[in-house]
MIPAMAR-925938 format. One record per residue (C-alpha): residue in three letters; x, y, z. Coordinates in pm, whole numbers, padded with zeros to 5 digits, always signed. Layout:
<atoms>
ALAXYZ;...
</atoms>
This chain:
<atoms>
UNK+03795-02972-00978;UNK+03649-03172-00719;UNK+03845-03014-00436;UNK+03746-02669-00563;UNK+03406-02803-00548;UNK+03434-02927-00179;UNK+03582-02577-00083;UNK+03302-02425-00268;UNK+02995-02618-00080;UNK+03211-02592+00281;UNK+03297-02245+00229;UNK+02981-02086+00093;UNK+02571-02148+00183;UNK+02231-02026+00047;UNK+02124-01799+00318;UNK+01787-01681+00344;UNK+01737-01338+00394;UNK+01437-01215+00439;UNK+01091-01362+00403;UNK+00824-01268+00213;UNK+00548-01051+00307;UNK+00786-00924+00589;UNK+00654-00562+00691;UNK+00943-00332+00698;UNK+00874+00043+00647;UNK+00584+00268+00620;UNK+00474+00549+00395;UNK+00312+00843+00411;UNK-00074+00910+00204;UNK-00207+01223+00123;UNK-00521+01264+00123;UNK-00621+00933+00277;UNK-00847+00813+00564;UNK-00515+00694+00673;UNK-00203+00908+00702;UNK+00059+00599+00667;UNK+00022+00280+00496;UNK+00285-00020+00628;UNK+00531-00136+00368;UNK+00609-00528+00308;UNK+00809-00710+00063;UNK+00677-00867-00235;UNK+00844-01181-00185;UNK+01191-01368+00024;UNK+01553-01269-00054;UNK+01794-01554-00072;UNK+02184-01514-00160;UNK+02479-01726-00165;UNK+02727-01608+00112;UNK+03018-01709+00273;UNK+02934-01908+00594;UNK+02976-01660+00891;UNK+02863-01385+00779;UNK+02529-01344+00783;UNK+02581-01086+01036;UNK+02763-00916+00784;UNK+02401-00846+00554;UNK+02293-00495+00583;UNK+01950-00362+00428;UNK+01895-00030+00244;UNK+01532+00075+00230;UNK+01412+00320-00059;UNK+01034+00457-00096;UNK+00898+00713-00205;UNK+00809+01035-00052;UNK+00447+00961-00035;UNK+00149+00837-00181;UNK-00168+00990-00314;UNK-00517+00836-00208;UNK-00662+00608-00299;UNK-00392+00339-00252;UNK-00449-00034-00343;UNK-00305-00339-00203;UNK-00014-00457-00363;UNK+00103-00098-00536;UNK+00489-00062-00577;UNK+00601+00203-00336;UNK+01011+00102-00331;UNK+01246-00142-00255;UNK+01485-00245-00047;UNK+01854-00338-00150;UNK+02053-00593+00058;UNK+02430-00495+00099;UNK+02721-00712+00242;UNK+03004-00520+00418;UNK+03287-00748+00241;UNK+03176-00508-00091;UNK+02931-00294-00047;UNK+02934-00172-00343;UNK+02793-00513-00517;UNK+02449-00531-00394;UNK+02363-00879-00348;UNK+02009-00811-00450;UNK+01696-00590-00471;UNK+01306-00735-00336;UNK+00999-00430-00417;UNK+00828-00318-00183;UNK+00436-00327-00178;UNK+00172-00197+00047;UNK+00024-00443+00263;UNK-00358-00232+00290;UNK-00589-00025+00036;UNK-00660+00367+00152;UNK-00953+00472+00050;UNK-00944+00916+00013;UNK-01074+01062+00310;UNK-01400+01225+00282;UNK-01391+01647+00277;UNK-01501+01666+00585;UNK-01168+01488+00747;UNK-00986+01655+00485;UNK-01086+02034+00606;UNK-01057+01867+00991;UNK-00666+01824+00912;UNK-00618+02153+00724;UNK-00773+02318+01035;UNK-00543+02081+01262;UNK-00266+02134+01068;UNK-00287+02503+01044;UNK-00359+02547+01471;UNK-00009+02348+01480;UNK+00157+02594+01235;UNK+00069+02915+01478;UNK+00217+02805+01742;UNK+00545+02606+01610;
</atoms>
């Protein structure tokens, strides 16, 4: 057993993946003074891999479509799964993903201002 340990600790390491708070993606707001809000994760990814192969770690983001204003800080818009190419189809692991600003909802005037924008664009696509 103690050889099978020694293989074990030589062969294998706690990698860290990704931090925390580590700004990834961006979604879309409707209805917002902004039109995106900047995606982070919640907190770090670690996972036990075989040395070498860190390389090897692939990352699969998943949000939503979009998000209604107002948006707080901190709201759950996805996640992102971490993959590794020896068998991908054993995740190694899953962190949410949180916004990383509030949106307020845009006033009616800047609301009317992008219909009109948005409708100018349409005429002439």
């Amino acid at each position: 057993s103690a050889k099978l340990l020694d293989y074990g600790f030589k062969a294998f390491y706690k990698a860290n993946i990704i931090g925390p708070q580590t700004e990834l993606s961006q979604i879309k707001v409707t209805g917002g003074k902004k039109l995106e809000v900047p995606l982070a994760t919640a907190q770090g990814f670690s996972a036990v891999i075989k040395r070498g192969t860190k390389e090897l770690v692939t990352r699969k983001v998943e949000t939503k479509d979009t998000l209604k204003a107002p948006v707080k800080k901190g709201k759950a818009a996805g996640k992102v799964v971490f993959l590794h190419e020896d068998d991908p189809q054993n995740p190694l692991g899953e962190v949410e993903l949180i916004t990383t600003e509030k949106v307020e909802k845009a006033n009616i005037f800047v609301r009317i201002f992008r219909w009109i924008k948005e409708f100018m664009a349409g005429l002439f696509a």
